[in-house]
DSSP file (Angstrom, degrees, kcal/mol; ACC not computed):
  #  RESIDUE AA STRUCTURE BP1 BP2  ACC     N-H-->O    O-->H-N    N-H-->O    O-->H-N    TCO  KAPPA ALPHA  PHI   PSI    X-CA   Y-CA   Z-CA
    1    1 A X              0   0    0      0, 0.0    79,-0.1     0, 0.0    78,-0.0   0.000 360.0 360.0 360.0 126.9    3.3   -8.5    2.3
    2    2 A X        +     0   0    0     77,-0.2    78,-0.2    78,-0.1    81,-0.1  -0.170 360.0   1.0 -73.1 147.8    1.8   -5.7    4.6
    3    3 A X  S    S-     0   0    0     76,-0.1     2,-0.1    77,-0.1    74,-0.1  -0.033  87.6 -78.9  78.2 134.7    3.3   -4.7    7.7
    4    4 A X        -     0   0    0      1,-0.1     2,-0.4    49,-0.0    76,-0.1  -0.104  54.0 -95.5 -67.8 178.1    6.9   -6.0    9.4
    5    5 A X        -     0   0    0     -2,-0.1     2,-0.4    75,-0.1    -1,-0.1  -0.643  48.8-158.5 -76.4 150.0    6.9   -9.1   11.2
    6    6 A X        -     0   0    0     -2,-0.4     2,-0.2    71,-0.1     3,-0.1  -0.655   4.9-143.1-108.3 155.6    6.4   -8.3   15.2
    7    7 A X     >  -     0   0    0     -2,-0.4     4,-0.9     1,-0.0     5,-0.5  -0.753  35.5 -84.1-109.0-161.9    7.3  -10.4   17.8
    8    8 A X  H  > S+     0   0    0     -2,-0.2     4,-2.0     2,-0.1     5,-0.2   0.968 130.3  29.1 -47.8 -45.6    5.3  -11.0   21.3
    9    9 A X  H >> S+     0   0    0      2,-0.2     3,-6.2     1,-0.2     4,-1.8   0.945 117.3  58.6 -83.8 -76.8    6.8   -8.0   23.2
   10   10 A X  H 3> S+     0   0    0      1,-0.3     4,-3.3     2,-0.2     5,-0.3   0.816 109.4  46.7  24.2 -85.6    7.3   -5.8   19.8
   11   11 A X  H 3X S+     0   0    0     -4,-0.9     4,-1.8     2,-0.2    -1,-0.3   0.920 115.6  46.8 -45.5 -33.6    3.3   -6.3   19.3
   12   12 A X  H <X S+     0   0    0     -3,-6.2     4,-1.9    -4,-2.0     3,-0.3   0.958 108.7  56.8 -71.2 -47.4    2.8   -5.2   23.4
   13   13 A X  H  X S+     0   0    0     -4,-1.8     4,-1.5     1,-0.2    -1,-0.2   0.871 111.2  39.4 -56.4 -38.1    5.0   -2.6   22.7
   14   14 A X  H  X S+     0   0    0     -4,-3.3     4,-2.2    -5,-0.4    -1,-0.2   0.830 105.2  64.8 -84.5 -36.6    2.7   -1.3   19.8
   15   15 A X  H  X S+     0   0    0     -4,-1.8     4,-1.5    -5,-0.3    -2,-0.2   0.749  97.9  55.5 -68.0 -24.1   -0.4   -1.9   21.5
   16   16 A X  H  X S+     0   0    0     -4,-1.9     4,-1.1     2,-0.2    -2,-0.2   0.847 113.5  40.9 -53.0 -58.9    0.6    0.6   23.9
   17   17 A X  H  X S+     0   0    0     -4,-1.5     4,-2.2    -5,-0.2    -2,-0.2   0.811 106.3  57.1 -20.9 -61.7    1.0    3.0   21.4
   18   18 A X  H  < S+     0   0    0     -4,-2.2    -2,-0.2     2,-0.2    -3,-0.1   0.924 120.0  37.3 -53.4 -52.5   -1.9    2.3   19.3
   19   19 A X  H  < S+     0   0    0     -4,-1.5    -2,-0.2     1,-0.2    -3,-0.2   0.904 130.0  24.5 -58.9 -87.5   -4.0    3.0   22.8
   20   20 A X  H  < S-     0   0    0     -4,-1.1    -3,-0.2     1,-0.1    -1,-0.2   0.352  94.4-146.6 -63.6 -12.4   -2.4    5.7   24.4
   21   21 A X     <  +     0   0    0     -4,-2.2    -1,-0.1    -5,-0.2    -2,-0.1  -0.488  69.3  25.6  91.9-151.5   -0.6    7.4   21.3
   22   22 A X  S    S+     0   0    0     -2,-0.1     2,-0.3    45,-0.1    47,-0.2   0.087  78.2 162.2 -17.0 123.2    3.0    9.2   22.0
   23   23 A X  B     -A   68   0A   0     45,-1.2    45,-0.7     4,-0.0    -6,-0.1  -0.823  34.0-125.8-162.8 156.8    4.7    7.6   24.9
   24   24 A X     >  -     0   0    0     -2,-0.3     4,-1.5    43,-0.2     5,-0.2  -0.093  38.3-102.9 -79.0-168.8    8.4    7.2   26.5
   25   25 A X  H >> S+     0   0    0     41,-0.3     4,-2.7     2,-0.2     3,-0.9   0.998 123.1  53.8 -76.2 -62.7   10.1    3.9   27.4
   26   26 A X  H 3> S+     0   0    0      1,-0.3     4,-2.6     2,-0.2     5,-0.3   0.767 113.1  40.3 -54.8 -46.2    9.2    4.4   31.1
   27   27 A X  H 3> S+     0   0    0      1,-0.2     4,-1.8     2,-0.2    -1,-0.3   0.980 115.7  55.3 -64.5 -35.6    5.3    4.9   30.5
   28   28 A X  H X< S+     0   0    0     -4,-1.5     3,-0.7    -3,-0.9    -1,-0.2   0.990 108.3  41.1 -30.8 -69.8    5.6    2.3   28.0
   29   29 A X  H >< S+     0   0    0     -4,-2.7     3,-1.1     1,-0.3    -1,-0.3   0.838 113.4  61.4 -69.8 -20.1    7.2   -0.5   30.6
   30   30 A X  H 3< S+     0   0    0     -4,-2.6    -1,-0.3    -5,-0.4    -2,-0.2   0.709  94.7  59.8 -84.1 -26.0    4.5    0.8   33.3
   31   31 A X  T << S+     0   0    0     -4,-1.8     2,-0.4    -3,-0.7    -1,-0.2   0.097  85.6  88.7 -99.8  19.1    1.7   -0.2   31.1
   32   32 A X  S <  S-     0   0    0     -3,-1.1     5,-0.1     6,-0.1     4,-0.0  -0.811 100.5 -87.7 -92.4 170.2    2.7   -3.7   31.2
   33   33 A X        -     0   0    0     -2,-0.4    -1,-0.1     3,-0.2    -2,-0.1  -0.124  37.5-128.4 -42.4 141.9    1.1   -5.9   34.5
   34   34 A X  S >  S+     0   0    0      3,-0.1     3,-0.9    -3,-0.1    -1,-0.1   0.961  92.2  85.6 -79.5 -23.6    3.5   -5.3   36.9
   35   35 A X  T 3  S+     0   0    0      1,-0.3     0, 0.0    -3,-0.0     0, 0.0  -0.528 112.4   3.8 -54.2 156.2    3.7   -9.1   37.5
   36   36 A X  T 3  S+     0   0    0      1,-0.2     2,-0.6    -4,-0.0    -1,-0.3   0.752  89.7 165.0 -19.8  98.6    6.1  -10.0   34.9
   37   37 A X    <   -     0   0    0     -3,-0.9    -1,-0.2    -5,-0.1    -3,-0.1  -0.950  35.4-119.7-121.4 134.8    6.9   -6.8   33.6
   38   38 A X        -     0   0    0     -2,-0.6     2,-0.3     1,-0.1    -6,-0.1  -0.272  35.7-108.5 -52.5 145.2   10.0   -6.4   31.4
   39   39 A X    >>  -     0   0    0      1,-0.1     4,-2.0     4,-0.0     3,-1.2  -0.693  23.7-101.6-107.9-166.0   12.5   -4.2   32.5
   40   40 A X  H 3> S+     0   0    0     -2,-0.3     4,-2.3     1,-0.2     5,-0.2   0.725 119.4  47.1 -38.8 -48.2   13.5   -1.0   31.3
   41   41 A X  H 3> S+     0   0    0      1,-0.2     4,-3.0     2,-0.2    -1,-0.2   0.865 112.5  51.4 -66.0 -23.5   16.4   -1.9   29.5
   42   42 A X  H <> S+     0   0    0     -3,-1.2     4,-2.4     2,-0.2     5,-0.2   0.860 112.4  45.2 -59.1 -41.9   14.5   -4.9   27.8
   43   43 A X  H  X S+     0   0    0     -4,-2.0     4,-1.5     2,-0.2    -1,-0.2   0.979 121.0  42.0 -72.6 -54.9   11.7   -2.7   26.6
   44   44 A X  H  X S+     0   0    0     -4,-2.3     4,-2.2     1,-0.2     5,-0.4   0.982 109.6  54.3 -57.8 -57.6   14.5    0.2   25.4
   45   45 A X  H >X S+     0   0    0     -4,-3.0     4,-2.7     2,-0.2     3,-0.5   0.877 114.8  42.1 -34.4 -62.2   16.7   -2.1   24.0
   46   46 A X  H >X S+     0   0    0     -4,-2.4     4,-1.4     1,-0.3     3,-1.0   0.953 109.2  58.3 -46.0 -75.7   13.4   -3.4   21.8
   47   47 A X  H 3< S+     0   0    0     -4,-1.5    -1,-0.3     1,-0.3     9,-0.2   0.691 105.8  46.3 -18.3 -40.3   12.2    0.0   21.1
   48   48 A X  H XX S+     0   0    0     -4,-2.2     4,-2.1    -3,-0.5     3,-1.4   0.989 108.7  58.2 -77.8 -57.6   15.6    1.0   19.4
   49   49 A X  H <X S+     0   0    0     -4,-2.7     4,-1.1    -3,-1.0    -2,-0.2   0.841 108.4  42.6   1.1 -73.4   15.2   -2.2   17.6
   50   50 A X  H 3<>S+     0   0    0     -4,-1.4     5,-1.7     2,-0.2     6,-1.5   0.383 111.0  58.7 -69.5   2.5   11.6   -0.9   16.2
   51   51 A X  H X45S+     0   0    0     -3,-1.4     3,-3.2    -5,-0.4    -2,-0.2   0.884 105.8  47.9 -81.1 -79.7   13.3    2.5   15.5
   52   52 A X  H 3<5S+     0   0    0     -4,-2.1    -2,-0.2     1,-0.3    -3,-0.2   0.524 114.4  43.6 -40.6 -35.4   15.7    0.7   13.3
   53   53 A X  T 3<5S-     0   0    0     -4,-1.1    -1,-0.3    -5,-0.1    -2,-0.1   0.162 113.3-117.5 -79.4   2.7   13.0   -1.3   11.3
   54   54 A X  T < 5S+     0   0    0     -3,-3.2    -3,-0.2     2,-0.3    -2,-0.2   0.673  77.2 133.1  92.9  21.0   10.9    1.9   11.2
   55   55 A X  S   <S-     0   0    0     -5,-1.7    17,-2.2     1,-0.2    16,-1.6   0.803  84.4  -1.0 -82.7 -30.3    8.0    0.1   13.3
   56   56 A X  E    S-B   70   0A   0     -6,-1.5    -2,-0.3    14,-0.3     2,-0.3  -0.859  71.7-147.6-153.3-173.9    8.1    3.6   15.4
   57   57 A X  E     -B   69   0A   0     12,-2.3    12,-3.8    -2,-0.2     2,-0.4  -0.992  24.6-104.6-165.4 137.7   10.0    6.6   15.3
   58   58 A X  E     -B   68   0A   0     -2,-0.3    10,-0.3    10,-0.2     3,-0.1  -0.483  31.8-179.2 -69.6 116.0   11.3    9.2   18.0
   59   59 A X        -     0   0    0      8,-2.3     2,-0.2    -2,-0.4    -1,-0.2   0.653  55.1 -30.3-105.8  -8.5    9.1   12.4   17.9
   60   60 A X        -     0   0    0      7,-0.5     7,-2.0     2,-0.0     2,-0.4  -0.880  53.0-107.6-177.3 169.3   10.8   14.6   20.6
   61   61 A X        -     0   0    0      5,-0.2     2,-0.8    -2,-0.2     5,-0.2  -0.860  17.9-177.3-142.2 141.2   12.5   14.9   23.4
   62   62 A X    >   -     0   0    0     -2,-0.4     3,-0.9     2,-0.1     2,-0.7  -0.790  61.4 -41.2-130.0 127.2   11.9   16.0   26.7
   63   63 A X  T 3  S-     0   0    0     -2,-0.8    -2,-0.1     1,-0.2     3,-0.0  -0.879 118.9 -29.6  93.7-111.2   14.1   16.4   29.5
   64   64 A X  T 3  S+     0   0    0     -2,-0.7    -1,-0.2     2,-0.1     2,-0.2   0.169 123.8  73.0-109.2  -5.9   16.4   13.4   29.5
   65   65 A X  S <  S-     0   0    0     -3,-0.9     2,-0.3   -40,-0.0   -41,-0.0  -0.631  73.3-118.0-119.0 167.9   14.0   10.8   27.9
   66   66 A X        -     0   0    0     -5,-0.2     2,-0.5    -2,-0.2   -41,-0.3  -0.839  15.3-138.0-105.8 146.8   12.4   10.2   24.1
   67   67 A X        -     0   0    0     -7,-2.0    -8,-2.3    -2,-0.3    -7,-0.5  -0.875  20.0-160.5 -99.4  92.2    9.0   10.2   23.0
   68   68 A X  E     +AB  23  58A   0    -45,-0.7   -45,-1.2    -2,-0.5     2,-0.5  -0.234  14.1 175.2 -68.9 129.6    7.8    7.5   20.6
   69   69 A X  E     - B   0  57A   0    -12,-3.8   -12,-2.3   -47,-0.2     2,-0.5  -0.932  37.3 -88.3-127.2 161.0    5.0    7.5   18.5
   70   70 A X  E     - B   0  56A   0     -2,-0.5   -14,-0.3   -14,-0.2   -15,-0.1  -0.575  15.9-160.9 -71.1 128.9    3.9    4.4   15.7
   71   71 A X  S    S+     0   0    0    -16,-1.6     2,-0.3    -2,-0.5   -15,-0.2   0.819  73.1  40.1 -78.6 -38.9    4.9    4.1   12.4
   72   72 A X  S    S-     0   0    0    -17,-2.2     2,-0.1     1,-0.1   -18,-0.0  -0.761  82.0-111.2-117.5-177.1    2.2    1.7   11.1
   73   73 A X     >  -     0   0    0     -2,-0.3     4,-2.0     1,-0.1    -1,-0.1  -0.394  25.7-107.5-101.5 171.4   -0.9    1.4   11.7
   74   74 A X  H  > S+     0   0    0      2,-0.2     4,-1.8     3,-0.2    -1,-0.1   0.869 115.6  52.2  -2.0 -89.3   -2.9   -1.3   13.7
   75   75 A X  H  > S+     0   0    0      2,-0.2     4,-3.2     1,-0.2    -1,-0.1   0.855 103.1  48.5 -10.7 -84.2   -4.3   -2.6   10.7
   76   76 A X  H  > S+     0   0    0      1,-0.2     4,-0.7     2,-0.2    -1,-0.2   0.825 109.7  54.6 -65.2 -30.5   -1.3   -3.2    8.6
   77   77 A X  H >X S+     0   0    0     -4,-2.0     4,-1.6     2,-0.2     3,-1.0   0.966 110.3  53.7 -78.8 -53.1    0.4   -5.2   11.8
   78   78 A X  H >X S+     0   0    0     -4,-1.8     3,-1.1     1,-0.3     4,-0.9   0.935 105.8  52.1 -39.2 -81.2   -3.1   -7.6   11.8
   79   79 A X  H 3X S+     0   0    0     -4,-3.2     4,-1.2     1,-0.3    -1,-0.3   0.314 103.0  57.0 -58.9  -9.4   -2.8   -8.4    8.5
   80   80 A X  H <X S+     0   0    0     -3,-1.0     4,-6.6    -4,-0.7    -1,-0.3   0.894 106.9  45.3  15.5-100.7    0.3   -9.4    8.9
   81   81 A X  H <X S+     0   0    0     -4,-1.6     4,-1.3    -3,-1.1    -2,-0.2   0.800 111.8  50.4 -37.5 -49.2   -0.4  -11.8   11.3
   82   82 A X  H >X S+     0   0    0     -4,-0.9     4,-3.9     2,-0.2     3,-1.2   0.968 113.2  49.5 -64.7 -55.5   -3.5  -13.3    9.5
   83   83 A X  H 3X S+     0   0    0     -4,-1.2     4,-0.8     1,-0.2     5,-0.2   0.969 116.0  45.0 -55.9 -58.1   -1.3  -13.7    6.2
   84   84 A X  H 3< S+     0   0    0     -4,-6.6    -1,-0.2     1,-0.2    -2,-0.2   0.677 109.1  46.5 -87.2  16.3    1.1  -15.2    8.2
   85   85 A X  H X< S+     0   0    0     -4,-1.3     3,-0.9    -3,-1.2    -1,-0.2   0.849 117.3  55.1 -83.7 -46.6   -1.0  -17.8   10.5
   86   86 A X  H >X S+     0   0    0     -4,-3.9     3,-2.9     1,-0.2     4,-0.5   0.835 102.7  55.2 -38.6 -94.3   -2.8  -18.8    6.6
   87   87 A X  G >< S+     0   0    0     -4,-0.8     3,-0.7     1,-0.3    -1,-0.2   0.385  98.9  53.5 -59.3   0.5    0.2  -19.4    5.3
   88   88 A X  G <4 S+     0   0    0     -3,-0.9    -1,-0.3    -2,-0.3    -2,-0.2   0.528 115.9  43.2 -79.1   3.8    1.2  -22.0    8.1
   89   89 A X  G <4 S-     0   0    0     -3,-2.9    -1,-0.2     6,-0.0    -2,-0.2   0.037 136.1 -96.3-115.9  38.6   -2.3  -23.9    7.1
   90   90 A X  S << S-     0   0    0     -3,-0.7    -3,-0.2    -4,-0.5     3,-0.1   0.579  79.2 -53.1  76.4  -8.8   -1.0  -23.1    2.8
   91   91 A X  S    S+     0   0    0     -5,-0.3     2,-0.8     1,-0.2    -1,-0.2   0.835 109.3 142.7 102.6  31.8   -2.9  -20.2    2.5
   92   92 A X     >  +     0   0    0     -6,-0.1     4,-0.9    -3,-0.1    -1,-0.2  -0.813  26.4 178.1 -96.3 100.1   -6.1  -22.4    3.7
   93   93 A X  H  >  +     0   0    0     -2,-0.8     4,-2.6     1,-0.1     5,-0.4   0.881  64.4  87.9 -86.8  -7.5   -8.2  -20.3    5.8
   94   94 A X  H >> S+     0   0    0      2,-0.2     4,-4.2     1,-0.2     3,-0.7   0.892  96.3  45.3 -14.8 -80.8  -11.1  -23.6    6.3
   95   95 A X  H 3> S+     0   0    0      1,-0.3     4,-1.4     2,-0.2     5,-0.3   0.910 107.4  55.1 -12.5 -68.8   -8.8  -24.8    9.5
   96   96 A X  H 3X S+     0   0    0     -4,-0.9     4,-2.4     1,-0.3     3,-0.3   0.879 114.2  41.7 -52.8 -54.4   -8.6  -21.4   10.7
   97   97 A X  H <X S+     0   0    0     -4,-2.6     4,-3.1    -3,-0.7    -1,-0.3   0.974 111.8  51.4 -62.0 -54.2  -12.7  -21.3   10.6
   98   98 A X  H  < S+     0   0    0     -4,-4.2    -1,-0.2    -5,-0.4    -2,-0.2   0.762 108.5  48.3 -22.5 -63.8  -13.3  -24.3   11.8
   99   99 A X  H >X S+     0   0    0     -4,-1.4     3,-1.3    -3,-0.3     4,-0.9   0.845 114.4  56.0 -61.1 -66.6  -10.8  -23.8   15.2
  100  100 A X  H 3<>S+     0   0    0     -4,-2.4     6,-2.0    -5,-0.3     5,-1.4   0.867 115.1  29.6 -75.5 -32.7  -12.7  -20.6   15.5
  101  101 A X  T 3<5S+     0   0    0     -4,-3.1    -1,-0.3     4,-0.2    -2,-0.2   0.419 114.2  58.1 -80.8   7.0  -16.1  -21.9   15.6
  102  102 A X  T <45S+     0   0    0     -3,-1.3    -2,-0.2    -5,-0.2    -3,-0.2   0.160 114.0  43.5-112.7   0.7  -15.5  -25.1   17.1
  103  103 A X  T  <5S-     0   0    0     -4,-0.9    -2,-0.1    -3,-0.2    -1,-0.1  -0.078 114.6-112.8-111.3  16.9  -13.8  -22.8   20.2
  104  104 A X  T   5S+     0   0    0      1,-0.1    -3,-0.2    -5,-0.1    -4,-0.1   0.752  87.9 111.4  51.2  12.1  -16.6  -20.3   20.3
  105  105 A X      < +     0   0    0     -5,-1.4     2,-1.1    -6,-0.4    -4,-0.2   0.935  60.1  73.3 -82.7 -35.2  -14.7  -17.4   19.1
  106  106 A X  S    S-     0   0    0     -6,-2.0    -1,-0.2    -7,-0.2     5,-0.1  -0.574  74.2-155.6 -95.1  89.5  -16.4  -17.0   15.8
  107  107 A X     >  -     0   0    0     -2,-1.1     4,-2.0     1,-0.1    -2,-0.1   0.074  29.3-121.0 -54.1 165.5  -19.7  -15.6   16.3
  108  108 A X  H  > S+     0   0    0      2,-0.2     4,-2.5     3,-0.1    -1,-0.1   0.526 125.3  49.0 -95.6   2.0  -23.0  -16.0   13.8
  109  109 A X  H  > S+     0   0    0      2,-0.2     4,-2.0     3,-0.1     5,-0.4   0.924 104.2  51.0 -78.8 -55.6  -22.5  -12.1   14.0
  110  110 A X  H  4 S+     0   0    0      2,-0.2     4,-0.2     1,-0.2    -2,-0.2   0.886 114.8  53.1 -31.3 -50.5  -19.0  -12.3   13.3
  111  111 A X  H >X S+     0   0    0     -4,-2.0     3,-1.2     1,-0.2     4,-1.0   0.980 108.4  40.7 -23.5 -81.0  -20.5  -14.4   10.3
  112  112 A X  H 3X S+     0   0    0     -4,-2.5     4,-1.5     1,-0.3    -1,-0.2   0.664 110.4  57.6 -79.2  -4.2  -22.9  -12.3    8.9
  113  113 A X  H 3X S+     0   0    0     -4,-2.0     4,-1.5     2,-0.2    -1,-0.3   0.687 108.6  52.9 -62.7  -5.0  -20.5   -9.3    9.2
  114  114 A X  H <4 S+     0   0    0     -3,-1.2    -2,-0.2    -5,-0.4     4,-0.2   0.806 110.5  45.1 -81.9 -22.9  -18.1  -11.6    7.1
  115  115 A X  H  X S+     0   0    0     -4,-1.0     4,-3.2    -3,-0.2    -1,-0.2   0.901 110.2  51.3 -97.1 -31.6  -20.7  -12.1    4.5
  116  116 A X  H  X S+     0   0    0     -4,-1.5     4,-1.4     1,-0.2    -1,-0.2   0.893 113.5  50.2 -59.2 -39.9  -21.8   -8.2    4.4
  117  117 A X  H  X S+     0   0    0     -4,-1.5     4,-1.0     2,-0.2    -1,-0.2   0.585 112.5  46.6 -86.1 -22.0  -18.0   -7.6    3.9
  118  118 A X  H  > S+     0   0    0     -4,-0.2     4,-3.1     1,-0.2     5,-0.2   0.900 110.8  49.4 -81.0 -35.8  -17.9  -10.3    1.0
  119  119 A X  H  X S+     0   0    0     -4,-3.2     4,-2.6     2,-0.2    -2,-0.2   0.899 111.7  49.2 -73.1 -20.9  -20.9   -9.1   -0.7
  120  120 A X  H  X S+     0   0    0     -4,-1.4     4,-2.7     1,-0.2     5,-0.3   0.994 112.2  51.0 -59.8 -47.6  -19.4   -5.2   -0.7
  121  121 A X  H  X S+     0   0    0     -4,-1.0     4,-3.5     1,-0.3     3,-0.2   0.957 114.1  39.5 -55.2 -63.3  -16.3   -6.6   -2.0
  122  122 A X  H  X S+     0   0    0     -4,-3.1     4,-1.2     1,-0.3    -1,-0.3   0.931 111.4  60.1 -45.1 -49.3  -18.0   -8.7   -5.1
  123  123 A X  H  X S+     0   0    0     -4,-2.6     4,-1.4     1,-0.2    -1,-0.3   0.855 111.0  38.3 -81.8 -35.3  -20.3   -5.8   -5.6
  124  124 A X  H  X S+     0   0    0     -4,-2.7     4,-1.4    -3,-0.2    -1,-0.2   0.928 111.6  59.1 -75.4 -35.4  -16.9   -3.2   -6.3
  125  125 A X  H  < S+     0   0    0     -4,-3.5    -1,-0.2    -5,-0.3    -2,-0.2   0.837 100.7  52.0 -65.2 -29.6  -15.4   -5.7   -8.0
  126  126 A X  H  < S+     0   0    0     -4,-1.2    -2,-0.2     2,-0.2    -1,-0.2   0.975 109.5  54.1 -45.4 -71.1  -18.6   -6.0  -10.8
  127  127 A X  H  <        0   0    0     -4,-1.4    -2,-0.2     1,-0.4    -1,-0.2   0.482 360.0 360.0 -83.2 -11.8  -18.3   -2.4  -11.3
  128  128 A X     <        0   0    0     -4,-1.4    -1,-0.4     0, 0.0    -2,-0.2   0.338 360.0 360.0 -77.4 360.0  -14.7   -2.8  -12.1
């Protein structure tokens, strides 16, 4: 299965990374909303947490503090998710369309990029 598991904060924690690239706990916990913002120790505590599962990884340090960068990508952390939201409907992604076009989310652009992405796919698969 690609990609660890996340959780909520984990995933904020990454998206912060993903944006801004390298950053220490503090800029880290400063780039939540300050309205419920974690504190410091909650965000470090995770962060050592994602160290230990390899999610991110220490790349230097300066002064008294660490600098964190991501170990996977973006990507691999989405697909993740997707595989594991299917497999709460059985590995039925219908639902999943449905709920997204019966909510507006799933656009007829969103469509036809789905269908450009189906036909590339078929078309590699032929040649194989």
């Amino acid at each position: 299965m690609p990609g660890p598991k996340l959780t909520k904060l984990e995933l904020r924690i990454m998206e912060t990374l993903w944006t801004r690239g390298e950053s220490s706990i503090r800029e880290i916990q400063e780039a939540f909303p300050e309205k419920g913002r974690p504190a410091y120790t909650t965000i470090q505590t995770t962060m050592y947490r994602m160290e230990e599962k390899k999610i991110l990884r220490r790349v230097r340090k300066v002064g008294n503090f660490h600098v964190f960068e991501a170990t996977i990508s973006r990507d691999a952390a989405q697909r993740r998710l997707v595989d594991d939201l299917l497999a709460l409907f059985g590995g039925r992604t219908q639902p999943v369309m449905v709920h997204l076009i019966e909510s507006g989310r799933l656009t007829l652009e969103d469509v036809k990029e789905a269908e450009k992405t189906l036909r590339s796919l078929s078309a590699k698969e032929k040649k194989l």
